[in-house]
N, C-alpha and C positions, 0 to 999 in steps of 0.2 A: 583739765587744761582747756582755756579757750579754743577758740577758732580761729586762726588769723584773719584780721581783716583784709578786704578788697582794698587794692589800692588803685587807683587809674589817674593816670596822668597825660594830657596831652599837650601839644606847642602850638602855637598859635604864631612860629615864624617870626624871625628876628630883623632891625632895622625900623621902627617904627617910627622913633626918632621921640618930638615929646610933647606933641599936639596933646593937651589934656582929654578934650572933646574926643577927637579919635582913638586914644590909648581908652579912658572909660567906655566905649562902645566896644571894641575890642574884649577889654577885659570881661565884659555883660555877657559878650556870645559866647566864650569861652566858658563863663560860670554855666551859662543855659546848657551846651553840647554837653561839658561834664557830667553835670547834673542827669540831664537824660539818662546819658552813658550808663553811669553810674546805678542809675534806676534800671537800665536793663539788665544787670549783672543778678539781678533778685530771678528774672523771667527766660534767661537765655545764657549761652555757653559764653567765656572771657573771647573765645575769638568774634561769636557773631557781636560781641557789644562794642569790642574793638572794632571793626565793623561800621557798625551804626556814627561811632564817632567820628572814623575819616569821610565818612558819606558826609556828615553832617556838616564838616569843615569844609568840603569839598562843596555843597551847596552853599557854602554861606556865602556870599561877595565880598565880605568884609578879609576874606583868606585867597591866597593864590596857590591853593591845596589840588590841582586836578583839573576840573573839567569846569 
């Protein structure tokens, strides 16, 4: 039998409204944090990569995720 795959999912917060320009940048950061994420699931535990993702949201300005 396989292995189940990883799955990760994150939100990137709702109300955006439907500025094209700003929803595709949005959607960009979203794909990038994933993606990392996603890549650290190969190198590190589901919590630290969950982790890394709100940090990254949390960094990004494009999010009102924290700090």
């Amino acid at each position: 039998m396989a292995a189940n795959p990883s799955v990760l999912l994150i939100h990137g917060g709702a109300g955006w409204g439907s500025d094209r320009r700003q929803l595709a940048r949005l959607r960009s950061s979203l794909r990038t944090i994933c993606a990392a994420s996603y890549d650290s699931l190969r190198h590190h535990s589901a919590l630290e990569s969950v982790v890394a993702a709100v940090q990254q949201l949390e960094d990004d300005p494009l999010f009102n995720a924290g700090t």
